[in-house]
N, CA, C and O atoms as CSV, one atom per row, in Angstrom:
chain,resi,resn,atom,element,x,y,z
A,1,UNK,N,N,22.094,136.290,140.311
A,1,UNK,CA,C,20.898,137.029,140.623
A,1,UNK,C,C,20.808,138.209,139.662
A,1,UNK,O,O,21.911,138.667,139.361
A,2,UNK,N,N,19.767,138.800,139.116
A,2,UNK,CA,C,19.370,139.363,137.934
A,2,UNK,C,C,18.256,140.706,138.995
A,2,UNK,O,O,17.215,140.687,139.652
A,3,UNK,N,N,19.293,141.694,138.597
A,3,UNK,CA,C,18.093,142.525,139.276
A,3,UNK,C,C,18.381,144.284,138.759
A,3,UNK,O,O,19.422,144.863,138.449
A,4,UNK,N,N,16.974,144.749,138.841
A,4,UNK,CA,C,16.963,145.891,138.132
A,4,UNK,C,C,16.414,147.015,139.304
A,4,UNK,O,O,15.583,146.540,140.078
A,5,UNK,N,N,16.770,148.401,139.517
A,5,UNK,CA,C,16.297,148.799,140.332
A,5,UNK,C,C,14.955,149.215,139.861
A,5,UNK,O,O,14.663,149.584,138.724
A,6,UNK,N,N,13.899,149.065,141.264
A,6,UNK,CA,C,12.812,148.816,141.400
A,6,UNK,C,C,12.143,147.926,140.781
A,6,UNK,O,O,11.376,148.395,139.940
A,7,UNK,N,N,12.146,147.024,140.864
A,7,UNK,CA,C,11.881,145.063,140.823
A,7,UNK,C,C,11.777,144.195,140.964
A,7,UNK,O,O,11.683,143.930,139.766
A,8,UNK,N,N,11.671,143.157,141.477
A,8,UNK,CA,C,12.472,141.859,142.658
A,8,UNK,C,C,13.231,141.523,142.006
A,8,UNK,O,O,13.279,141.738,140.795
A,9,UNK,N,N,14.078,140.858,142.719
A,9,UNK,CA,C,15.369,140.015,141.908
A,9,UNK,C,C,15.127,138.940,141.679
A,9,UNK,O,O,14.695,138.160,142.527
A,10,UNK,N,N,15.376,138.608,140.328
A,10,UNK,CA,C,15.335,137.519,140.009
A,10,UNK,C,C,16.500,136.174,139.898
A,10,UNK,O,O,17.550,136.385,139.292
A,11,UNK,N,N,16.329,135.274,140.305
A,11,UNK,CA,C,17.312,134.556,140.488
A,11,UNK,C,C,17.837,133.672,139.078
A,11,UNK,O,O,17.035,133.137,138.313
A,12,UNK,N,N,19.092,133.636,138.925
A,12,UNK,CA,C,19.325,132.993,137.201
A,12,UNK,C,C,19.979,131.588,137.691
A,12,UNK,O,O,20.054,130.697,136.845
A,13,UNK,N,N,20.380,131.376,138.796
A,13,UNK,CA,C,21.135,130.229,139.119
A,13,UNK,C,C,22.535,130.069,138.577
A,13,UNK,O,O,23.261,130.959,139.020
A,14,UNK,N,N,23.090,129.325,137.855
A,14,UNK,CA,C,23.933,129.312,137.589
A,14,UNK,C,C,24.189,129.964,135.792
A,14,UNK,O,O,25.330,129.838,135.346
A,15,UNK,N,N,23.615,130.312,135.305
A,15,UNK,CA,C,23.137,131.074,133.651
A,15,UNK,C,C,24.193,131.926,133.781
A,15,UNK,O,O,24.413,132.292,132.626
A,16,UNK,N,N,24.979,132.461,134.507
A,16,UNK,CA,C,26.460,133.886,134.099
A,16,UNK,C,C,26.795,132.769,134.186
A,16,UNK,O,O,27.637,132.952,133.306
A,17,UNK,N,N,26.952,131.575,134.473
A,17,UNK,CA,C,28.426,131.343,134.618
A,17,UNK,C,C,28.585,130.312,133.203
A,17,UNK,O,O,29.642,130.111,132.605
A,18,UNK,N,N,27.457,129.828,132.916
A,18,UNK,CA,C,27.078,129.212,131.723
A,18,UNK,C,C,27.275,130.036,130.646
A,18,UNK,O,O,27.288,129.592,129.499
A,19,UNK,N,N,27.434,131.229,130.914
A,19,UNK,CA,C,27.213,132.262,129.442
A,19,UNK,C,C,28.871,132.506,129.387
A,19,UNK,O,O,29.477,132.677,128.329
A,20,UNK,N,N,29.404,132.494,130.509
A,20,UNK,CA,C,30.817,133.173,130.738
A,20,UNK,C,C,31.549,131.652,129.942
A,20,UNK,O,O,32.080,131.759,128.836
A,21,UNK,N,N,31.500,130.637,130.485
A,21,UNK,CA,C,32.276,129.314,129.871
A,21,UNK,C,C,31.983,129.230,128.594
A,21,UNK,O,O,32.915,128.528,128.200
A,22,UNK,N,N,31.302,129.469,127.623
A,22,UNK,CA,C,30.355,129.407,126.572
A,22,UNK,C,C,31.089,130.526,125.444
A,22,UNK,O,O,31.311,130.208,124.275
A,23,UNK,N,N,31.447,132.012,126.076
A,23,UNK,CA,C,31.653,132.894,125.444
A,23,UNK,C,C,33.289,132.502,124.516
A,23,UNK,O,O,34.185,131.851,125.054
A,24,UNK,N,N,33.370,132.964,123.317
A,24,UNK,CA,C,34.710,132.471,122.818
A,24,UNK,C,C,35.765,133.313,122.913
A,24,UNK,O,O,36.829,133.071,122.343
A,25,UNK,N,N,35.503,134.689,123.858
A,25,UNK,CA,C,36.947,135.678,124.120
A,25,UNK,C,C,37.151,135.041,125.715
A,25,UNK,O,O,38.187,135.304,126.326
A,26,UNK,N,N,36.333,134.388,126.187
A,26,UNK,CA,C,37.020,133.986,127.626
A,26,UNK,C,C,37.963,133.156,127.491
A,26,UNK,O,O,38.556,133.000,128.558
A,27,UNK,N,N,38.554,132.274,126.272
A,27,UNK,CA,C,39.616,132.074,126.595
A,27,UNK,C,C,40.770,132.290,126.037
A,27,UNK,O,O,41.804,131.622,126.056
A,28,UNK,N,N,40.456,133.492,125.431
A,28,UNK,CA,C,41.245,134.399,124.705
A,28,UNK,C,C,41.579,134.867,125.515
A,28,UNK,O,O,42.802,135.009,125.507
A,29,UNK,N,N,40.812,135.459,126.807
A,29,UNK,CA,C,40.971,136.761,128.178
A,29,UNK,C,C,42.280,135.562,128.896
A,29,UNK,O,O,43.402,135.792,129.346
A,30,UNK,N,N,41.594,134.422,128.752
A,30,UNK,CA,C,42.814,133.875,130.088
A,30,UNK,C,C,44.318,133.074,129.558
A,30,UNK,O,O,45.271,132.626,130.194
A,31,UNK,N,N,44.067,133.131,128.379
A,31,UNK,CA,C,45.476,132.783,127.131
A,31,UNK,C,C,46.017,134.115,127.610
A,31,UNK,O,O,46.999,134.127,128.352
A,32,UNK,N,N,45.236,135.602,127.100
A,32,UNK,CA,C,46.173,136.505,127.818
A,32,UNK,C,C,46.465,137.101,128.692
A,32,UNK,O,O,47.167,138.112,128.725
A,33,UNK,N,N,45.783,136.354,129.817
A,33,UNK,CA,C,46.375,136.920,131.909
A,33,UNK,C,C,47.492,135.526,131.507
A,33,UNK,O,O,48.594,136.025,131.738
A,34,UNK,N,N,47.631,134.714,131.244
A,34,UNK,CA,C,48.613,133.704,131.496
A,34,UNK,C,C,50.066,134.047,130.747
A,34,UNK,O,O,51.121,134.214,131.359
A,35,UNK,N,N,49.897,134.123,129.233
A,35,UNK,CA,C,50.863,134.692,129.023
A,35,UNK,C,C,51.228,136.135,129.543
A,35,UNK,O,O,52.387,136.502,129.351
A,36,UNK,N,N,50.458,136.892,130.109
A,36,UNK,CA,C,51.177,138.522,131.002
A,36,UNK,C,C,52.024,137.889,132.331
A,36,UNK,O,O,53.065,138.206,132.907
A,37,UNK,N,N,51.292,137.117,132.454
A,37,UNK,CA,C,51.807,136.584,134.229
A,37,UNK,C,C,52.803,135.533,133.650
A,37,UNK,O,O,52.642,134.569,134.399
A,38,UNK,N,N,53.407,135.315,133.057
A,38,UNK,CA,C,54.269,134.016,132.234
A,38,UNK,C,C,55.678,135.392,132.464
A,38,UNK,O,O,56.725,135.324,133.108
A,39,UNK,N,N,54.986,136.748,131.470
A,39,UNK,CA,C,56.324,137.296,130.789
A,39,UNK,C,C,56.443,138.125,132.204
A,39,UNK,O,O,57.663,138.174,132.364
A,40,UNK,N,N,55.846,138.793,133.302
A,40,UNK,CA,C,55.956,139.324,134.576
A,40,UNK,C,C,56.714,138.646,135.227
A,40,UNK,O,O,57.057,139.151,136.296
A,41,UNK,N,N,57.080,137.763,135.008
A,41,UNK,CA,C,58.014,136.654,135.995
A,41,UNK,C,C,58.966,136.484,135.317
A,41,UNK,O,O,59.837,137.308,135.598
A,42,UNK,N,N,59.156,136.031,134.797
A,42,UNK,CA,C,60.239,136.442,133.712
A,42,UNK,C,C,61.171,137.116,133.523
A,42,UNK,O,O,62.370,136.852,133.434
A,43,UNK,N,N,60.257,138.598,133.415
A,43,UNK,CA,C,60.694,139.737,133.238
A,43,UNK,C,C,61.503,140.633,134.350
A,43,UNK,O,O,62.405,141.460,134.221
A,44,UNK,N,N,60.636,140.000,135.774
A,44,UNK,CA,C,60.487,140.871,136.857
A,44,UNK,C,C,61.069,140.022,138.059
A,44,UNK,O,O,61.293,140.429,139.199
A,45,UNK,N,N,61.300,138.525,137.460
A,45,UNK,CA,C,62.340,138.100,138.212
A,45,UNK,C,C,63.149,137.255,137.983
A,45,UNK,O,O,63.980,137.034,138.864
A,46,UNK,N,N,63.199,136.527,136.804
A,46,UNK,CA,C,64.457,135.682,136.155
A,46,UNK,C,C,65.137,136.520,135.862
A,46,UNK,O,O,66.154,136.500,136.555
A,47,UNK,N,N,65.119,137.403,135.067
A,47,UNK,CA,C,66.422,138.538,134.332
A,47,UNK,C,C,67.129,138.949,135.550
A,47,UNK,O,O,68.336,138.798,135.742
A,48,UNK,N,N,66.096,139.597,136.537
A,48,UNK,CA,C,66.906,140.086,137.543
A,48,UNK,C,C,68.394,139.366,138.566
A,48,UNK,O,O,69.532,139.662,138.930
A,49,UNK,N,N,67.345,138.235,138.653
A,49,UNK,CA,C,67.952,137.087,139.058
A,49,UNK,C,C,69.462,136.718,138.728
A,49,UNK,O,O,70.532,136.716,139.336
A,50,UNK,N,N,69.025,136.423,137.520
A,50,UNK,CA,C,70.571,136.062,136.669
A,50,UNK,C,C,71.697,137.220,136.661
A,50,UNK,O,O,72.920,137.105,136.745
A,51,UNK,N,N,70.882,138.387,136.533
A,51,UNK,CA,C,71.918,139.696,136.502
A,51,UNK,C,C,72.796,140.251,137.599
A,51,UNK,O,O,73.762,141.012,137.657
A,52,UNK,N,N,71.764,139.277,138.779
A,52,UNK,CA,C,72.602,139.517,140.335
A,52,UNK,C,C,73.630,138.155,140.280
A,52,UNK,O,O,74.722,137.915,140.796
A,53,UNK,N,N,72.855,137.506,139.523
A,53,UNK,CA,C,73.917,135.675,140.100
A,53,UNK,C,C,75.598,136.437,139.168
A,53,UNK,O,O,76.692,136.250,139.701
A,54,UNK,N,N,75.489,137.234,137.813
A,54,UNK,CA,C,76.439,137.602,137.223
A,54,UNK,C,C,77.286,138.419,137.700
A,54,UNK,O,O,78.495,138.193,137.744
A,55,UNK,N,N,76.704,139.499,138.123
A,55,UNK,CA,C,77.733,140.327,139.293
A,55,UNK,C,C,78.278,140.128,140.141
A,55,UNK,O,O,79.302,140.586,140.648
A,56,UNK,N,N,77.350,139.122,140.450
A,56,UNK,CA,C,78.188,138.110,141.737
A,56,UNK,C,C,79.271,137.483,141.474
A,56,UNK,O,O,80.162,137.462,142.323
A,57,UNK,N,N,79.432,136.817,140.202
A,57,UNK,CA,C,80.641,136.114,140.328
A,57,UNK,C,C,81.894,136.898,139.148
A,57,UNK,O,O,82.849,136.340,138.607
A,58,UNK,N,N,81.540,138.049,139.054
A,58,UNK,CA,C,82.548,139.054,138.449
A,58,UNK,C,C,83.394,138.849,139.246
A,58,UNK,O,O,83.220,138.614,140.442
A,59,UNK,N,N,84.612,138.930,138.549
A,59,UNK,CA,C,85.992,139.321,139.567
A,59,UNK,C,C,86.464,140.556,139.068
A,59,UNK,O,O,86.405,141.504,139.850
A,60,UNK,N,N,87.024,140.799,137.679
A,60,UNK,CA,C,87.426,141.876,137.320
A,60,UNK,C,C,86.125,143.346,136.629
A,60,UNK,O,O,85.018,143.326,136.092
A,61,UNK,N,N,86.765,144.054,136.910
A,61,UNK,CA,C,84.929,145.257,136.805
A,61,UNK,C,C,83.943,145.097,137.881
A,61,UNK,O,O,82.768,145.381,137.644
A,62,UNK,N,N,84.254,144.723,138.902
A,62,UNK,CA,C,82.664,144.362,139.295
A,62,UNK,C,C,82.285,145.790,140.105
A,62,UNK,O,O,81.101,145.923,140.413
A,63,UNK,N,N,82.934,146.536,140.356
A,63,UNK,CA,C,82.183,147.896,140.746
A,63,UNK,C,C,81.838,148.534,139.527
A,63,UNK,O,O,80.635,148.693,139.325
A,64,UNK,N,N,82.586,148.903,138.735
A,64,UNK,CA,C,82.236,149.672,137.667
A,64,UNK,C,C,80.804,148.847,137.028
A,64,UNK,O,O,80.116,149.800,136.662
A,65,UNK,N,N,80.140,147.775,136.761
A,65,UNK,CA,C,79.405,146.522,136.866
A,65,UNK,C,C,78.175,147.325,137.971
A,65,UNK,O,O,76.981,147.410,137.685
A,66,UNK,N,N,78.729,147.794,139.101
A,66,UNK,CA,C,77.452,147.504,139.809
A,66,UNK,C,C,77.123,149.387,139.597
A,66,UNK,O,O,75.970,149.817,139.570
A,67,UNK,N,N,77.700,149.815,139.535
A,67,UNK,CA,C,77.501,151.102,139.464
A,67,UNK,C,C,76.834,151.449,138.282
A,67,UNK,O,O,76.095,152.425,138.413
A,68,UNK,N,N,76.872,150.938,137.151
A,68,UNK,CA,C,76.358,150.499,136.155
A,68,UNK,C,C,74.793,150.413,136.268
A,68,UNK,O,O,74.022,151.164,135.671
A,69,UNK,N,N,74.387,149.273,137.214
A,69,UNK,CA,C,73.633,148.804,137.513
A,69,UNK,C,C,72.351,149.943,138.582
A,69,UNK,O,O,71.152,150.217,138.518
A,70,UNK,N,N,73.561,150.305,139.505
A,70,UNK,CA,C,73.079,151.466,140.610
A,70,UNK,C,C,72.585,152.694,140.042
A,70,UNK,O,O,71.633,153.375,140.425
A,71,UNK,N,N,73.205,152.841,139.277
A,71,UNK,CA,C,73.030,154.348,138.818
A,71,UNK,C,C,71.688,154.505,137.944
A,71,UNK,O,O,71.445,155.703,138.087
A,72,UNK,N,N,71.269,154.284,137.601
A,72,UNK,CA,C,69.710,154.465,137.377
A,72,UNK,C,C,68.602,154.493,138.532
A,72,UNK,O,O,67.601,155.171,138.763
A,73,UNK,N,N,69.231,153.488,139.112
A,73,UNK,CA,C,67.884,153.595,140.470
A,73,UNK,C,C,68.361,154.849,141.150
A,73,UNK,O,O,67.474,155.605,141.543
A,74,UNK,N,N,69.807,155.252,141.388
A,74,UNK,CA,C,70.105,156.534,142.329
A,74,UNK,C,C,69.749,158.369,141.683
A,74,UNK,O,O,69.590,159.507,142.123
A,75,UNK,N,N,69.772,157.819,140.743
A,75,UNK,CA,C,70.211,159.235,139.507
A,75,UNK,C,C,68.447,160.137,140.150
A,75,UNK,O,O,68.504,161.254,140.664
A,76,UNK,N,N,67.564,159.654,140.036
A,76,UNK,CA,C,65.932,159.982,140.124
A,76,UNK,C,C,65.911,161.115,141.772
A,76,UNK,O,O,65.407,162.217,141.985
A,77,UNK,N,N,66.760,160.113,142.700
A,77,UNK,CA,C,66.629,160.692,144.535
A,77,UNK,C,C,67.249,162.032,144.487
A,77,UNK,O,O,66.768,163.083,144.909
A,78,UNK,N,N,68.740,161.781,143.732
A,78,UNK,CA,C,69.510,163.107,143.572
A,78,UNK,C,C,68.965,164.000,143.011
A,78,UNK,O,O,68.937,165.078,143.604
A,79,UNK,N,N,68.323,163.897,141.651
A,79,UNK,CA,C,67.864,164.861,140.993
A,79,UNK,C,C,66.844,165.507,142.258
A,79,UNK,O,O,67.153,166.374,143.075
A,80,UNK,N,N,65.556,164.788,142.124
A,80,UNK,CA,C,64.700,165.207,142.733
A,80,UNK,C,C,65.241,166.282,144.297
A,80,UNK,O,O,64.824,167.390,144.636
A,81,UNK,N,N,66.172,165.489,144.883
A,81,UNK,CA,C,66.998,166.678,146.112
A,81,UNK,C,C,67.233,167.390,145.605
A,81,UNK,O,O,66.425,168.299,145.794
A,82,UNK,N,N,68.107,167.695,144.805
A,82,UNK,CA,C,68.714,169.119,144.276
A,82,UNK,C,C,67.712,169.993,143.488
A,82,UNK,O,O,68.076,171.169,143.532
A,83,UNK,N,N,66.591,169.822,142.793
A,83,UNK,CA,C,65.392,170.361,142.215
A,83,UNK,C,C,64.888,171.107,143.298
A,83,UNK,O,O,64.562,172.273,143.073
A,84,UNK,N,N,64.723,170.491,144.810
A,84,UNK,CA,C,63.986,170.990,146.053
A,84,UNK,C,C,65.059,172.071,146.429
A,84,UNK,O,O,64.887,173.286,146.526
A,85,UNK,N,N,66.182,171.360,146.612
A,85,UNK,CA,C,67.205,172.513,147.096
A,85,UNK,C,C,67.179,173.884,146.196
A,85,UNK,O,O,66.874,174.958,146.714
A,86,UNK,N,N,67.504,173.773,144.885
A,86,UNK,CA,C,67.137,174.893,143.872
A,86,UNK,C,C,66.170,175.420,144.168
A,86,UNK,O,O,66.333,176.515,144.706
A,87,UNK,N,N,64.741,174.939,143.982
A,87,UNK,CA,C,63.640,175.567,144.614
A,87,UNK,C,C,63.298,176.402,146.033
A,87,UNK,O,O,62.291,177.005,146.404
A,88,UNK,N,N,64.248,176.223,146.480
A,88,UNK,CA,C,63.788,176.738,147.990
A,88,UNK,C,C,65.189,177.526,148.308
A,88,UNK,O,O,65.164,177.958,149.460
A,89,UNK,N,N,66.019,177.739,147.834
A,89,UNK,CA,C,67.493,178.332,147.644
A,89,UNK,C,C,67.958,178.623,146.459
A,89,UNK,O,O,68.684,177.956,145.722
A,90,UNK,N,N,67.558,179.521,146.339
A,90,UNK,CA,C,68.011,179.848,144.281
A,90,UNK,C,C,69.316,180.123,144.602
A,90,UNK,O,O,70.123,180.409,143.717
């Protein structure tokens, strides 16, 4: 539907969707949502995946291994506590 304010609407039928299949970056646009959503999975859960299946079957290191691992996600909570504590208790 094709409409402009103050106008009637005009009806196009199916013409976007004819113009959209037609256009030559639409499948350029969906070559690249496929490859993003290809490397997001991938990225965001094979690596992970494998990196837990590996720790898992560590025998020797495997704390030093996970701490490794931990310590980036923990390092951000601490800071941020002790920033508040400083702040409010010099």
């Amino acid at each position: 539907q094709k409409y402009t304010p103050g106008s009637d609407p005009e009806w196009v039928g199916t013409a976007n969707f004819t113009r959209v299949f037609q256009d030559p970056e639409f499948a350029a646009a969906w070559r690249n949502t496929l490859t993003f959503t290809v490397l997001a999975l991938v990225i965001g859960f094979a690596i992970p995946f494998l990196l837990a299946l590996v720790l898992n079957e560590l025998r020797h290191a495997k704390a030093f291994f996970r701490v490794v691992v931990y310590l980036p996600v923990m390092i951000p909570p601490v800071v941020s506590a002790l920033l508040w504590k400083w702040f409010y208790d010099p």
